[in-house]
C-alpha positions as CSV (number, residue, x, y, z in Angstrom):
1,X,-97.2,23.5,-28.8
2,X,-96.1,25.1,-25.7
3,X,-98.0,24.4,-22.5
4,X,-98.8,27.6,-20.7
5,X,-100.7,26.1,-18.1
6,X,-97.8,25.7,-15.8
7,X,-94.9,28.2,-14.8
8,X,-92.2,28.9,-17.0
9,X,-88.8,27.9,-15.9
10,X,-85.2,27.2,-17.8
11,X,-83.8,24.1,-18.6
12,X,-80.7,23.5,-19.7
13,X,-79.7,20.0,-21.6
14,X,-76.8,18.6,-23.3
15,X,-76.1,16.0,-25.2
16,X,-72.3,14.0,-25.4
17,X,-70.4,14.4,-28.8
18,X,-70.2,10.7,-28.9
19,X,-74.4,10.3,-29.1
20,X,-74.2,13.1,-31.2
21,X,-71.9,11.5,-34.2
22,X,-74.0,8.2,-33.1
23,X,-77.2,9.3,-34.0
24,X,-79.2,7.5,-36.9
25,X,-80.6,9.0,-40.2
26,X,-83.5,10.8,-39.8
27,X,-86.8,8.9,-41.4
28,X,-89.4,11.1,-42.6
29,X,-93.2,10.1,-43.3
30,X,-94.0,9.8,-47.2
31,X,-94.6,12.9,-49.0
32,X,-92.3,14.9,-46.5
33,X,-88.6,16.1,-47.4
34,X,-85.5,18.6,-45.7
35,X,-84.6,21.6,-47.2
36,X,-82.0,23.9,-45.8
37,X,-82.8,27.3,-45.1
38,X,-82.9,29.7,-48.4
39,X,-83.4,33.7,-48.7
40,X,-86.5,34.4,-47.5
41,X,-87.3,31.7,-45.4
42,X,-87.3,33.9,-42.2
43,X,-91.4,33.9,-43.2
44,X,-91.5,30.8,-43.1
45,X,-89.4,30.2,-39.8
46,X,-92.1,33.3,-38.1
47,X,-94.8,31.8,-39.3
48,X,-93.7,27.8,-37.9
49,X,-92.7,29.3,-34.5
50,X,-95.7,31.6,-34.3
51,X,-97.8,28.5,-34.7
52,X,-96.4,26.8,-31.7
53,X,-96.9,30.4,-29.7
54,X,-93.2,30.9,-29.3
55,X,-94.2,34.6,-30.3
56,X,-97.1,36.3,-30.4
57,X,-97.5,37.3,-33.8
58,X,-95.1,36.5,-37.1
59,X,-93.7,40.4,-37.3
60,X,-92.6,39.9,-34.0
61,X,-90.8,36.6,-35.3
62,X,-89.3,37.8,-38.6
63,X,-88.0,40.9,-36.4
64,X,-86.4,38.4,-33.9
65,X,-85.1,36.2,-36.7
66,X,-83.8,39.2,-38.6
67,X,-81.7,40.4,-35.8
68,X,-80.2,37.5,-34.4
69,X,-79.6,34.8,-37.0
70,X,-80.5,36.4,-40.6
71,X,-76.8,38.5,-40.5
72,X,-75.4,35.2,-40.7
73,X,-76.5,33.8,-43.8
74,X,-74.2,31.6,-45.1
75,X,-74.2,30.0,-41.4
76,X,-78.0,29.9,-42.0
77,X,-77.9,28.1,-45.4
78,X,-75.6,24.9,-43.6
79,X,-77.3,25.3,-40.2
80,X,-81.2,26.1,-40.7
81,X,-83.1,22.9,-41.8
82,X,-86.8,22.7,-42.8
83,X,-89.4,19.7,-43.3
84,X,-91.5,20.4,-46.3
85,X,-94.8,19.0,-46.9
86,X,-96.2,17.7,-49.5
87,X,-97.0,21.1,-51.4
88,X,-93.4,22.0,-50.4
89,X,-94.2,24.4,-47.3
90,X,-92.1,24.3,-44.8
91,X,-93.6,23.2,-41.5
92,X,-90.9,22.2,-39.6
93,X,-87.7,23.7,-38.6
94,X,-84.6,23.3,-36.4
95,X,-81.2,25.1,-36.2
96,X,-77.8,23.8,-35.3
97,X,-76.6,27.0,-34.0
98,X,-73.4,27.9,-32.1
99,X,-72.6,31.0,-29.5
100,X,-68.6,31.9,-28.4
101,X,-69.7,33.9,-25.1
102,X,-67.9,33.9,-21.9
103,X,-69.1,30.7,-21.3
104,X,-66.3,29.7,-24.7
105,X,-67.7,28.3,-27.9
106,X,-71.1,26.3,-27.3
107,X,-72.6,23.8,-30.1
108,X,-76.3,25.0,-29.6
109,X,-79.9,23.3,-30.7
110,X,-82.2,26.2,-31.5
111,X,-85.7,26.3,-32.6
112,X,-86.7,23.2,-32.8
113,X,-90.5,23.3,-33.8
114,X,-93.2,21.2,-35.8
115,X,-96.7,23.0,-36.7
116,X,-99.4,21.7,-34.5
117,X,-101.9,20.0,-37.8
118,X,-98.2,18.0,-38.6
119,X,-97.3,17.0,-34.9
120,X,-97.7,13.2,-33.8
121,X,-96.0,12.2,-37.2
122,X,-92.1,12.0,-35.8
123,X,-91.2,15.2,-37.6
124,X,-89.8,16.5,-34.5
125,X,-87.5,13.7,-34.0
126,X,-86.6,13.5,-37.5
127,X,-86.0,17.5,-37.6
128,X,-83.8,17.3,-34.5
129,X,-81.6,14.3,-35.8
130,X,-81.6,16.0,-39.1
131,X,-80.0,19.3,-37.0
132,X,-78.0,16.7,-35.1
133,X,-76.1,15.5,-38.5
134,X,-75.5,18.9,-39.4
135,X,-73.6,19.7,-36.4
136,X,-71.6,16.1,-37.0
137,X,-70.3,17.8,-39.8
138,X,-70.1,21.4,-38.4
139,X,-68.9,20.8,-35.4
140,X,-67.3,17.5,-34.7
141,X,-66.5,16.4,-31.0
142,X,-68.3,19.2,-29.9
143,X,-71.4,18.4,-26.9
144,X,-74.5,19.8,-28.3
145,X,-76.2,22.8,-26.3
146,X,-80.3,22.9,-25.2
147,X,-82.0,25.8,-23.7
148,X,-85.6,24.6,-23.4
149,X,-88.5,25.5,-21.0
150,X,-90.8,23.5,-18.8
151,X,-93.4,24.9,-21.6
152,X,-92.1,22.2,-23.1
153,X,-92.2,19.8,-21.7
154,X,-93.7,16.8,-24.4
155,X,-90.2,18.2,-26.3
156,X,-88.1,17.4,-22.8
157,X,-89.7,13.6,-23.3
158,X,-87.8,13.5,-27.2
159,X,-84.8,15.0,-26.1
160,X,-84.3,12.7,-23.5
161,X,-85.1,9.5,-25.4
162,X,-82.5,11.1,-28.0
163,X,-79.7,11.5,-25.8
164,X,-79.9,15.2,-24.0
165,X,-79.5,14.8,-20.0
166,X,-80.5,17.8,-17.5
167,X,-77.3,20.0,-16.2
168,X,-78.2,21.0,-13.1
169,X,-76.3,24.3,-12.9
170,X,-74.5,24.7,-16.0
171,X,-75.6,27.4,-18.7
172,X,-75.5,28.4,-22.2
173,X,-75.7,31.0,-24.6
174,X,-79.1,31.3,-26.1
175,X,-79.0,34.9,-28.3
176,X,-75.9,36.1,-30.5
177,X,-78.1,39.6,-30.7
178,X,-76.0,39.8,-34.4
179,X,-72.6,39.5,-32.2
180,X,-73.2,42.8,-30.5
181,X,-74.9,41.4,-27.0
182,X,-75.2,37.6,-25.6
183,X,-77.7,36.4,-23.6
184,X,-76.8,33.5,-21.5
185,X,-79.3,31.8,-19.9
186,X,-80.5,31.1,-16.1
187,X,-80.5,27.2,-15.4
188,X,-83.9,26.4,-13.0
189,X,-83.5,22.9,-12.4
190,X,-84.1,22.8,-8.8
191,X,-87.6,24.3,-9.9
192,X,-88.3,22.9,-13.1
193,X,-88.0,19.6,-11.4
194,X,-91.2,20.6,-9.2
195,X,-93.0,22.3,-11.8
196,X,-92.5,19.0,-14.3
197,X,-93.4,16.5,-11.7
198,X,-97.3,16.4,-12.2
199,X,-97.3,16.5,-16.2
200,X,-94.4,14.0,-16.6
201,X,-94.9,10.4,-15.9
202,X,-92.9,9.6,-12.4
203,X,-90.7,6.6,-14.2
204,X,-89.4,9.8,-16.8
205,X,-89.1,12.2,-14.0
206,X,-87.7,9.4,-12.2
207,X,-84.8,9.0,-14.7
208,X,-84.4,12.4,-15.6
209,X,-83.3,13.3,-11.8
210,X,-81.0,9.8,-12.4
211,X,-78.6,10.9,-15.3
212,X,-78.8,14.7,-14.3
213,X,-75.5,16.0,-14.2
């Protein structure tokens, strides 16, 4: 769930291709299971984001979805990945994206997202290192991309402990806008530090600043 409460500002985070290809299999609770992204899942991806307040509404999602990642299907189908429950709704997701911008080709973690009734179980880590060993096999030796927020700042704590570090003035693509505009994104870390210093604990924050780069 996003945190509101305090200003918005960009981060950008990155993670070495080494940690990437290092990364463990993901271990879901009993009763959960992946499934890649199918036609008609765009619902289901409005509907998990919406829950987390990413948008205001789901038709503002599935309009969103539809014209940014849904003219790439076949790159949805090996990049999308969903946690099913135990009634096989999906309430989890997490996209290993990509974006060839100015910036040049960028390995990019999208979406990541677990409804709030299933958060506190790991699903988030196990979606992300689920989205991590697709882009092993998608993109090999590449450095995986992170555009996150201070909003979210209990994710910042995962990424962290996964491997991501804080770039302190790089940037990345965050929109392909179906190949016709990107978006790249401003990097705040001089004032996301500030802004996460009060809700992270100071040994984090502490170490955060450390391996920023």
């Amino acid at each position: 769930m996003l945190d509101k409460s305090i200003p918005y500002k960009n981060i950008i985070m990155r993670m070495p291709h080494d940690k990437v290809s290092a990364q463990p299999a993901p271990v879901l609770p009993d009763g959960f299971c992946f499934r890649s992204f199918q036609a008609g899942d765009e619902s289901n991806w409005a509907r998990i984001e919406t829950s987390v307040l990413e948008f205001d509404d789901e038709a503002g999602a599935v309009r969103y979805f539809t014209r940014d990642y849904l003219p790439f299907l076949d790159d949805l189908k090996r990049r999308c990945v969903f946690i099913l429950n135990g009634d096989e709704i999906p309430i989890a997701t997490a996209t290993a994206w990509y974006a060839k911008s100015s910036l040049g080709y960028q390995a990019s973690l999208h979406w990541v997202s677990v409804m709030p009734q299933y958060q506190g179980l790991g699903l988030g880590k196990a979606v992300v290192q689920e989205a991590l060993a697709i882009f092993a096999m998608t993109d090999p030796g590449e450095a995986v991309w992170l555009h996150t927020q201070t909003w979210s700042h209990v994710a910042v704590r995962l990424y962290h402990k996964l491997g991501f570090v804080l770039l302190k003035t790089e940037q990345t693509a965050v929109a392909t806008d179906n190949g016709e505009k990107i978006q790249i994104s401003a990097n705040d870390y001089t004032e996301a530090i500030e802004i996460l210093r009060p809700v992270l604990e100071p040994a984090l924050l502490a170490e955060l600043i450390r391996t920023a780069q």
